[in-house]
N, C-alpha and C positions, 0 to 999 in steps of 0.2 A: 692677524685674523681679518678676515672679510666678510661683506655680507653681499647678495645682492638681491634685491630689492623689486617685484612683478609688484606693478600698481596695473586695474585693468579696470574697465567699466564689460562688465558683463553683455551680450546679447543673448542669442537664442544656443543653448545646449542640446547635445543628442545622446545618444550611446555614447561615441566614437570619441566625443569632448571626455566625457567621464571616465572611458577606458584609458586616453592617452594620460591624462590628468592624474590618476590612480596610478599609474607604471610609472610617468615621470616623478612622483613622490616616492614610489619605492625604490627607482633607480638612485634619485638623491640622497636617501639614507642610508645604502650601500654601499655608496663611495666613502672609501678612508680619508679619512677628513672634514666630514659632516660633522658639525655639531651641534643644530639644531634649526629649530625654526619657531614664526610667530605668522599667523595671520589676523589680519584688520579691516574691518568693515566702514565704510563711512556711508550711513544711508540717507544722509542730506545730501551727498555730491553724487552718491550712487557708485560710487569708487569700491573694491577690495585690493587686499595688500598682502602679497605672501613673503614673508624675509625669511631669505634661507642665510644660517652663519657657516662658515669654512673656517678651517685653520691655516688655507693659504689660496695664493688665487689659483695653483694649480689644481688645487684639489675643486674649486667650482668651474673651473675650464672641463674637468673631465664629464660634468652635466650637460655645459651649455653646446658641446661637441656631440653628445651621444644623439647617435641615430634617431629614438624615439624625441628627444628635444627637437631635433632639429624638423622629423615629420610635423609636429605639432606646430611648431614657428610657422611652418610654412601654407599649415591650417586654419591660424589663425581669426583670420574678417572672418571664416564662417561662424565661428563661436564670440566673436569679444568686440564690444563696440569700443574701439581703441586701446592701446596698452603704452606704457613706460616702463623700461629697465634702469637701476643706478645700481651700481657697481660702486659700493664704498669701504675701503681700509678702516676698521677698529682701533681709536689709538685705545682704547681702556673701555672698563664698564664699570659703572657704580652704584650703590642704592642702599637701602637701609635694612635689606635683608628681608623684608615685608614679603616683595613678587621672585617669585621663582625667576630662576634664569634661564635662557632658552638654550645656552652655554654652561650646562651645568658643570659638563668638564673641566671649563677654564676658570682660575681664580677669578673672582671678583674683585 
């Protein structure tokens, strides 16, 4: 299992941020292989966090390749006052059953 990980600091949004934003979220949940996701806000650093999980890395290759990803990367500085990506392997998930998991498919 993988996840990977859009940390961004926000700038100015338009339409056009909203539309690609909306269609790359519906195109990620389309792809076989999607298992979920979690977003995160930090409003002391001004930072949000979108973690999308796969069940392999081909399966979030087939996002970070699709056309509408690739327009929007390349749109970027117009909408985002900087961004980071990390690309991390799952060895396990665990917890007390309390929070939902965003991997509801896969064992806990």
């Amino acid at each position: 299992m993988y996840t990977s990980t859009f940390t961004f600091r926000a700038g100015q949004y338009d339409e056009e941020f909203h539309r690609l934003d909306q269609q790359i979220a519906d195109i990620a949940r389309a792809i076989p292989g999607y298992l979920g996701e979690e977003t995160w806000e930090s409003s002391s650093a001004g930072l949000i966090q979108n973690v999308y999980y796969w069940e392999s890395e081909e399966a979030l290759l087939k996002l970070v390749q699709h056309p509408t990803h690739i327009e929007a990367k390349a749109k970027q500085a117009r909408w985002l006052d900087g961004y980071r990506v990390v690309i991390a392997e799952i060895k396990r998930e665990y917890g007390d059953n309390r929070l939902p998991s965003p991997i509801a498919s896969q064992p806990s």
